[in-house]
C-alpha positions in Angstrom: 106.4 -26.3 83.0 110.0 -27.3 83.6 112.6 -26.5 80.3 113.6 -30.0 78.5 116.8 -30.6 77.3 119.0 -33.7 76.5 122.2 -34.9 77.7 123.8 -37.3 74.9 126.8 -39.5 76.0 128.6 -41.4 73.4 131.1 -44.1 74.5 133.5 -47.1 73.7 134.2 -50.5 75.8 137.7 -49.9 77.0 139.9 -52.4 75.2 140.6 -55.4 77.0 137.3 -55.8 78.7 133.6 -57.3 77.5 130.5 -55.7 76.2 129.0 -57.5 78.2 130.2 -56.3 81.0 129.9 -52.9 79.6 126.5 -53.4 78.7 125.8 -54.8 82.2 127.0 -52.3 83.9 125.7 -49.3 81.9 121.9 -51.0 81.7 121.8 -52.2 85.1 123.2 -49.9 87.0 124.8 -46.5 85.6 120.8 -45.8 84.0 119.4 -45.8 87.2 122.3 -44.2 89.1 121.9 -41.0 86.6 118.6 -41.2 86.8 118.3 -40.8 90.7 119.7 -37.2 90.2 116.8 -34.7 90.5 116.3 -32.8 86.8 116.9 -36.2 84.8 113.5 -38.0 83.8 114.1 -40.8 81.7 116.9 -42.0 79.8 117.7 -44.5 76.6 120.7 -46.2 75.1 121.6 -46.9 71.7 124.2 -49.1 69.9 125.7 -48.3 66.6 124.3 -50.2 63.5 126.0 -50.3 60.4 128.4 -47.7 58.9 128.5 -44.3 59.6 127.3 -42.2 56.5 130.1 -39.3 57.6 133.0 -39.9 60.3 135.6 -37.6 60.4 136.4 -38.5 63.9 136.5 -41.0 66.8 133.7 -43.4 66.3 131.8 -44.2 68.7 129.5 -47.4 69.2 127.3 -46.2 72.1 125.1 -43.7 72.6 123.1 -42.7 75.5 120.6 -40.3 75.5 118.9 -38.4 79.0 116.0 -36.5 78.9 116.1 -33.7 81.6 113.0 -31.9 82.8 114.7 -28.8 84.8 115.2 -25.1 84.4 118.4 -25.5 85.6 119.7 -28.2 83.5 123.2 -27.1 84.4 122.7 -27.2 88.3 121.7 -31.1 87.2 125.0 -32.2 85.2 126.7 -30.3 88.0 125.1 -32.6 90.6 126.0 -35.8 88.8 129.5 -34.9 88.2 129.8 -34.8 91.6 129.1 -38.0 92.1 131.2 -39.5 89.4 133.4 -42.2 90.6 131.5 -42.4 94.5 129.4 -45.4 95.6 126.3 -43.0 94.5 127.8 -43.7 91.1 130.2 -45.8 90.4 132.1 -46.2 87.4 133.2 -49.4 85.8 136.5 -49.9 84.8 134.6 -51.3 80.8 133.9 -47.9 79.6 136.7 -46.6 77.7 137.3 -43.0 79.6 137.3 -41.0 76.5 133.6 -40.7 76.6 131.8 -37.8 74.9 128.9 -35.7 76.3 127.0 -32.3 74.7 123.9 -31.3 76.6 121.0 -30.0 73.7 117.9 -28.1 74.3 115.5 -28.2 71.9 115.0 -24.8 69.1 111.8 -26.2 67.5 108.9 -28.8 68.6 109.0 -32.3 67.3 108.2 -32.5 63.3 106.4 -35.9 62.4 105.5 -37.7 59.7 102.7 -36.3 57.8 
């Protein structure tokens, strides 16, 4: 059974332009563009609500969060870098460029709600 791990991406709509056309562009097309790398499996994006309990840095009011199902979840991020910015994934000129991203792998199983 292949290692999970998550790659969580937060980001801002660069000044200037819509979130709609951020929104757009990330749901519509960036999603599936990601997704068509071999490793990712499934992906979900979040939008800040209300106030952060602790910021001591840049906020941001995006979130994305891809799930990857690979060994190798290095070789992955390594394949969609290179990509970045090509017609197999293009990048639109709404999301501010200082993005964040952390790749995670999970230390313990899911704890639920008893």
């Amino acid at each position: 059974m292949a290692k999970k791990s998550v790659l969580l991406v937060l980001s801002n709509v660069t000044p200037g332009h819509s979130e709609d056309e951020y929104n757009d562009w990330y749901t519509n097309q960036h999603l599936d563009d990601v997704l068509a790398i071999p490793g990712f499996s499934q992906a979900q994006r979040f939008k800040i609500v209300g106030e952060p309990v602790v910021c001591e840095g840049k906020l941001f009011r995006y979130a994305a969060n891809y799930e990857l199902d690979t060994d190798t979840p290095q070789a992955s991020i390594d394949a969609m870098m290179a990509v970045v910015g090509t017609d197999k994934m293009p990048m639109s000129p709404a999301i501010d460029p200082g993005f964040y991203v952390v790749l995670y792998e999970p230390i313990t199983d899911m704890v639920k709600a008893k």
